[in-house]
C-alpha positions, 0 to 999 in steps of 0.5 A: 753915348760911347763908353771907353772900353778897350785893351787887347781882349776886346780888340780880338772880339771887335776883329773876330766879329767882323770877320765873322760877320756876326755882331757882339757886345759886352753886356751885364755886370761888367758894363754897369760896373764900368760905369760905377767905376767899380773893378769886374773881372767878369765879362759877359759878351753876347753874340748874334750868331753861334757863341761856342763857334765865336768863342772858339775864334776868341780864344784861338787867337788869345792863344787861350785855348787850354783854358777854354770850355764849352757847354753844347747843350747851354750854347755857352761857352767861357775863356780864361784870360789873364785874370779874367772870366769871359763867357760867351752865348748867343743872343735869344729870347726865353719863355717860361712855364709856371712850375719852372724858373727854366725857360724855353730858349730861342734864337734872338737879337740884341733886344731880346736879349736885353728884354729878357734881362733881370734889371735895367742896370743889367741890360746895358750893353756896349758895341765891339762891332766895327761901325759903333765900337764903344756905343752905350745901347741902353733900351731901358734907362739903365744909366738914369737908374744908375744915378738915382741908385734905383733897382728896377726891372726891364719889363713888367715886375711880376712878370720878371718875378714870377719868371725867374723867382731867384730876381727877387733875391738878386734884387734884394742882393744888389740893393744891398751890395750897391747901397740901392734902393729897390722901385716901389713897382718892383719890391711891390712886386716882391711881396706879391709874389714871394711864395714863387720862391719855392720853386727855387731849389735852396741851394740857390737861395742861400747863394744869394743869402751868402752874397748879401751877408759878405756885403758891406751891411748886410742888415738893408738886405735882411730888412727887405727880406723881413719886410717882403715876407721872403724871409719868413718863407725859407728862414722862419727861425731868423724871422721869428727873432723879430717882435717885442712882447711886454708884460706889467710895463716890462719889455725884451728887446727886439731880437731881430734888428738887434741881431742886425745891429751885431752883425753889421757891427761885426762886418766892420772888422771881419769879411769872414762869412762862417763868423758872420753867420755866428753873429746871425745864429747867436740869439737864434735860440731867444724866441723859444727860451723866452720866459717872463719872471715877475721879479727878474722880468725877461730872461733868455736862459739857455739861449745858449745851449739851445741855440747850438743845438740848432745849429746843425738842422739850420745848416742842413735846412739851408744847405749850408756844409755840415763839417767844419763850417757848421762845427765853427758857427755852432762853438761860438754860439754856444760860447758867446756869453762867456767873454761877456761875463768875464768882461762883467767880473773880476778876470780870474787866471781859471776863468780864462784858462777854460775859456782858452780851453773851449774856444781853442783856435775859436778865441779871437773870432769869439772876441771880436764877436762878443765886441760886435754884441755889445749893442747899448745905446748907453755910451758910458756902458759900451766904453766900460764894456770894451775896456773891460775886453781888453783887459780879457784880451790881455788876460787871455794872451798872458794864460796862453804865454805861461800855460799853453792851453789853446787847442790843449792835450793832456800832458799824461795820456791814458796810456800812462795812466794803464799802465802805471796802474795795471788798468784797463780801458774803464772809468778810472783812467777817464776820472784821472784824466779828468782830474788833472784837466781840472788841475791845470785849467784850476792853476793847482799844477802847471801844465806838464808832464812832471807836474801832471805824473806826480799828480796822477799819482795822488789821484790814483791813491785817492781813488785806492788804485795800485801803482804796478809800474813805474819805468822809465819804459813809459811809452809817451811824449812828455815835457820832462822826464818821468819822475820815479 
């Protein structure tokens, strides 16, 4: 079978391994894109010989050399060429040790190279070599499983997976990515040998993870997770989201697939990784604040607050960026019940003035989130519920017009408030800031300086505080002059 492959590029490889002497093939994911006609800007190519020397060769006549890097100690070499990433390595044979998913490297031909290979889809190769140019070799019926949208190993699976234990996530990667389904061989094979994932350092395990979640449905990779027992092993607080308990005939819902139901509806209208995980955590914290009352049946209360507390040590557990990432994921999930309770009630100017006021630039990711919850099988319910969101949405766009309160700061600082005043650094200048926060987000004053000074002042009477000083020598950024 030949495969139309062609261009510049790998005119070059064809012409360097000719006078090279030295056979090449693209090999991996660019080919079996290529037959699923999906675009791949990656290229992996193989070389019987030296693939840093070959690369070398490549890149000199791309006239890509400034680009070019090369890693000795790997046998790796990688060129950058117009916008793809080309990688080099000479064809070898590895053997493993059971403590270490690092094997043992040897030279080798194409069939090792192929046979050491995670999936049948991934040991397809095609020929730059003079005499076959664009011949298929497809050792293991990597295209067959190509049509039947089938995950399966080269060689025996457990041996596979007991290898290199980041298979089985990248099994379950490209199951989800692809809409595959897995071999009954191999994700059998999986849940035999899910604890060999622990010697898989976690930085690699949420590579992977995070590839699933930006995935099209990111639940059909959740579910296998769940289902082989992986999840549980180096994501115990999503796994422990899964289960219905029932007392006196009153049952919760499960948890975990509606976790999955939210995030899945999330992926529809954001490719925002952080904001997805917002979806993953928004419930994290229901298993330990789960209390059954007799008379209101489930509750959850706190869930809320729970759930952002634990925010940061899932992060730090999953080697996750604990900055402005983790701070984000931890705002919405600490807020998400909110636009949910104004979508339920009378819409009030105060209630979303704080809601603009707490979510700052968060609001439209905490929206479309809040939408992604609503899960109920009861279409009469989902049709009220998003209706209800527009009018917050519409709400939300008119406070903001008028009062400016996202990302807000006080129109009167503390500075002001020392010195007109006479105070120090203390409680007092806390209170009055304080009160004049709750003024504005109350709608009592308008958010500016003029109405803010004269409120200060009031405050400071009621807390029996002095005026000292009140000059136009006010050192301070005002929406309009100081009123004396």
């Amino acid at each position: 079978m030949r495969a139309f492959i062609s261009g510049r590029l790998f005119s070059v490889i064809a012409a360097v391994s000719k006078s090279r002497q030295e056979p090449a093939y693209v090999i991996g994911g660019y080919v079996r894109d290529l037959l699923l006609k999906r675009n791949s800007k990656d290229i992996d190519i193989v070389v019987v010989g030296n693939g840093i020397d070959f690369a070398q060769m490549v890149a000199m006549q791309l006239g890509s050399s400034k680009d070019a890097k090369y890693y000795g100690q790997f046998g790796t070499a990688m060129i950058r060429y117009k916008d793809m990433v080309v990688e080099f390595v000479g064809a070898r044979k590895e053997s493993y040790q059971l403590l270490s998913r690092k094997p043992e490297v040897s030279s080798g031909t194409l069939a090792d190279d192929q046979r050491r290979r995670d999936f049948t889809i991934n040991a397809l190769a095609i020929s730059l070599n003079e005499a076959d140019y664009g011949y298929l070799i497809d050792p293991f019926n990597g295209v067959e499983d190509l049509q039947k949208k089938l995950i399966r190993t080269p060689l025996d699976p457990d041996i596979t997976y007991s290898d290199d234990p980041l298979r089985m996530m990248r099994a379950i990667r490209f199951a989800t990515q692809l809409g595959f389904s897995i071999h009954t061989d191999s994700y059998q094979a999986i849940a035999r040998n899910k604890n060999r994932i622990k010697i898989i350092s976690i930085e690699r395990v949420t590579d992977e993870l995070n590839k699933i979640i930006l995935s099209p449905k990111p639940s059909i990779g959740f579910k296998l997770l769940f289902d082989t027992g992986l999840l549980q092993l180096f994501f115990p607080q999503m796994a422990a989201l899964q289960g219905v308990e029932t007392v006196n005939g009153k049952s919760h819902k499960d948890n975990f697939y509606h976790t999955l139901e939210v995030l899945d509806n999330l992926c529809n209208t954001t490719d925002d990784l952080w904001l997805r995980w917002a979806a993953i955590l928004h419930d994290i914290a229901k298993p330990p604040t789960k209390k059954f009352e007799p008379l209101q049946g489930w509750t959850f209360h706190g869930h809320e607050f729970r759930g952002a507390k634990m925010v940061p040590g899932i992060f730090k557990m999953l080697k996750l960026p604990l900055s402005e990432p983790m701070r984000f994921v931890q705002q919405l999930v600490l807020l998400h019940l909110r636009p949910i309770v104004l979508a339920q009630e009378i819409v009030t100017d105060s209630a979303v003035r704080r809601l603009l006021f707490d979510a700052g630039d968060a609001i439209d990711s905490l929206m479309l989130l809040c939408e992604a919850d609503i899960t109920s099988k009861n279409e009469y319910k989902v049709k009220k519920y998003r209706d209800n969101f527009e009018l917050v949405r519409q709400k939300l766009k008119e406070i903001e017009a008028k009062d400016k309160i996202r990302n807000w700061q006080p129109p009167v600082s503390g500075e002001v408030i020392m010195q007109v005043f006479g105070l120090k650094p203390g409680k007092e200048v806390g209170q009055i800031k304080n009160a004049i926060r709750e003024a504005i987000l109350d709608g009592i004053i308008g958010n500016n300086f003029d109405e803010a000074y004269v409120f200060m002042k009031e405050e400071g009477i009621r807390l029996k505080l002095h005026i000292v000083s009140e000059t136009d020598a006010i050192p301070v950024k005002s929406n309009g002059p100081v009123p004396l």
